[in-house]
N, C-alpha and C positions, 0 to 999 in steps of 0.2 A: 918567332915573329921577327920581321923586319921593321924597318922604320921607313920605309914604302909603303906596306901593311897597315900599318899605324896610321898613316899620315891620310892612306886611302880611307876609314875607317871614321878619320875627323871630318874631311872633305863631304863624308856619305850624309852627315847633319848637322853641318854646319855650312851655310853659305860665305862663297870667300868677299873676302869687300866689304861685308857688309854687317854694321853696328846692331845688336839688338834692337836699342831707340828705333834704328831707321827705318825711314820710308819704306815698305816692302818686306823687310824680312819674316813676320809670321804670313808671309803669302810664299816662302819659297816652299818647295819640296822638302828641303833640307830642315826648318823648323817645323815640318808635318810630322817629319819622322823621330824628332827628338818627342812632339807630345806625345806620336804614340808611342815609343817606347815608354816612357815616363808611364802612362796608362796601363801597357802591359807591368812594368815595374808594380804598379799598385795593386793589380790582379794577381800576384806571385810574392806580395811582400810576405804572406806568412811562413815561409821557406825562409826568407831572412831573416823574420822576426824569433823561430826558432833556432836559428844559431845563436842571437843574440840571448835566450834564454839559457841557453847552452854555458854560453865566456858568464854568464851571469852568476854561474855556480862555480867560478874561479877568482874571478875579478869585480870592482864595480866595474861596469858600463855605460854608456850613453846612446842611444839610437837616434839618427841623425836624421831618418829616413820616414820619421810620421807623416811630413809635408807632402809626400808623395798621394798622402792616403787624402788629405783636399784637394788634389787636384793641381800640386806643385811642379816644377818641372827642375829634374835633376840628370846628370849624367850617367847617375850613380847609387846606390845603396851605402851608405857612408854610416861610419861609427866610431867609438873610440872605448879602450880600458884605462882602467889604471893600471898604474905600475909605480913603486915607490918615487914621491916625488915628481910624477909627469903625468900625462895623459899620453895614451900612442892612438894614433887614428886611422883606421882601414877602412877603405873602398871597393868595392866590387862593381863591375861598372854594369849599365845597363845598355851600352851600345854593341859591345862584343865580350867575347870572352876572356873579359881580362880581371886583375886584383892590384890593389896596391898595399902594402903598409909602408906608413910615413915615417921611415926611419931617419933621427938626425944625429947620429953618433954617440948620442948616449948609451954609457958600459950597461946600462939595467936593459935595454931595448931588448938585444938579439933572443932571449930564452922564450918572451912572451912574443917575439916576431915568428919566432917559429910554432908556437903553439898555435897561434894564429892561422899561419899558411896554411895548417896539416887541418884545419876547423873549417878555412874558406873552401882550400880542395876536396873536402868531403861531401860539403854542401853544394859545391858545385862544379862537379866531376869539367875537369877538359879547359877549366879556367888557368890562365899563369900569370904570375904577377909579371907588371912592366918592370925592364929595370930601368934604374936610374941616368943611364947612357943616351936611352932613347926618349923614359919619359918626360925629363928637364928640357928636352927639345923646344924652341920655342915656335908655334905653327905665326909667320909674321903676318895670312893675311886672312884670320880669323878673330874678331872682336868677341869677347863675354862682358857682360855685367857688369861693369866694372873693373875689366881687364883691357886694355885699347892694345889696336894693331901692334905688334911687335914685343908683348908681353906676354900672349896668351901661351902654355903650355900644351904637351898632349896629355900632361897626368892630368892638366884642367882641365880640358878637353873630355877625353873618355871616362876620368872616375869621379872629379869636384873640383869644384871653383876653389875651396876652401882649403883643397890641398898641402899649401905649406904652413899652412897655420893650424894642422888637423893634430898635428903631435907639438906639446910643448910643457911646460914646467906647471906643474900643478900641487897648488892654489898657483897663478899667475903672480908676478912680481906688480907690486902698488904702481901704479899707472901716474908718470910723473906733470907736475905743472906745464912745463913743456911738449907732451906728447898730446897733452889733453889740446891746448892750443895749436896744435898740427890738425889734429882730427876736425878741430871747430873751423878751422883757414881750409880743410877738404872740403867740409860742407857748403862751405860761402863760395865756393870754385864752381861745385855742381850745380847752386842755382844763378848763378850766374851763365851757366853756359843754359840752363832752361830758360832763363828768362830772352834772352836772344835765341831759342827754339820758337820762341812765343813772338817772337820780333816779327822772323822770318814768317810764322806763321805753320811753321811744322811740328806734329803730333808730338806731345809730352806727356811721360808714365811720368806722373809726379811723386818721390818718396815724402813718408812721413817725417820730413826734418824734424817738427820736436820730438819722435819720440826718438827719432835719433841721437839729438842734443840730450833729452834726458839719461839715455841708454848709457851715454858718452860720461856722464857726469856723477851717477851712481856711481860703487863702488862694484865690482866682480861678483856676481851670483854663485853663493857656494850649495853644493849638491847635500841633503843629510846624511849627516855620518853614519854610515853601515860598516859591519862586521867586514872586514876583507884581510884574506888571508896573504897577499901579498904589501900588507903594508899601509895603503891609502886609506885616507878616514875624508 
């Protein structure tokens, strides 16, 4: 694969220019073809869901990828195990044939990255993971969700939004007074730029702020301890 390839691939569904919120874009071509893939995604999810039972008899797991099954829109088939001390997270994407695992240099990663690879290319013959040269690319004039011009990825892109944050330290480090008050100064950013949507008079997808705030304020949801032979409880 190139990064021409790639890039053609992003272009094929996602319109350039133009913001999720904005005026227009579930009228392009390009957000026709992301629900339907997403739809074929959920017609074919039990092909993923048994790999997922699969690493389940090695590893915990998580599947990332229910939302699909109401009607969610992803780029991706997205998941995570444990691994002593972390979670690692892979994606297989649903726009071409591609895969990721989120590696971030962690010495525990590479044994269970490879276990991985040899798990996703069985389940889906002809798939190669992006490498990292290409897919930190950043596409400048493609907007996601919360991703604005000139941040967007193509591992965003073709495999999840959630990509860099798919692999990380597990149980997560306490979340400090200071980040809490970043996250709350995000919120107050966002309705502020709705409520001058609302000015202007152009269409607003409203989020749920307090469950956000609450979300924010709790403490890290821990998964029940299961038996796992690599460590993680």
């Amino acid at each position: 694969m190139t990064h021409a390839e790639l890039l053609e691939v992003v272009y094929r569904f996602y319109p350039r220019g133009l913001s999720p919120w904005g005026l227009g874009y579930e009228d392009t071509e390009e957000s026709y073809r992301q629900r339907e893939a997403a739809r074929r995604g959920a017609a074919e999810y039990p092909r993923w869901k048994a790999m997922i039972t699969r690493l389940r008899a090695r590893y915990s797991s998580t599947d990332h990828s229910l939302r699909l099954l109401g009607g969610g829109i992803d780029p991706g088939y997205s998941g995570d195990i444990g691994i002593p001390g972390r979670k690692l997270g892979f994606h297989v994407s649903l726009l071409g044939p591609y895969y990721g695992i989120r590696l971030t240099g962690d010495p525990g990663e590479p044994p269970a990255a490879r276990d991985l690879a040899q798990e996703i290319e069985a389940t889906f013959p002809g798939y190669a993971p992006i490498p990292p040269s290409q897919g930190d690319e950043v596409v400048p004039d493609v907007s996601l969700d919360g991703r604005w011009f000139g941040e967007t990825t193509i591992y965003e892109c073709l495999l999840a939004q959630a990509w860099r944050w798919s692999s990380e330290p597990w149980p997560p480090p306490p979340v400090s007074p200071e980040k809490r008050a970043e996250e709350k100064a995000a919120l107050e950013a966002v309705r502020v730029r709705l409520r001058e949507r609302e000015r202007l008079g152009l269409p607003v997808a409203r989020p749920d702020f307090e469950a956000e705030e609450r979300a924010a304020a709790r403490p890290p949801s821990r998964r029940p301890a299961r038996p796992d032979p690599h460590g993680r409880t």
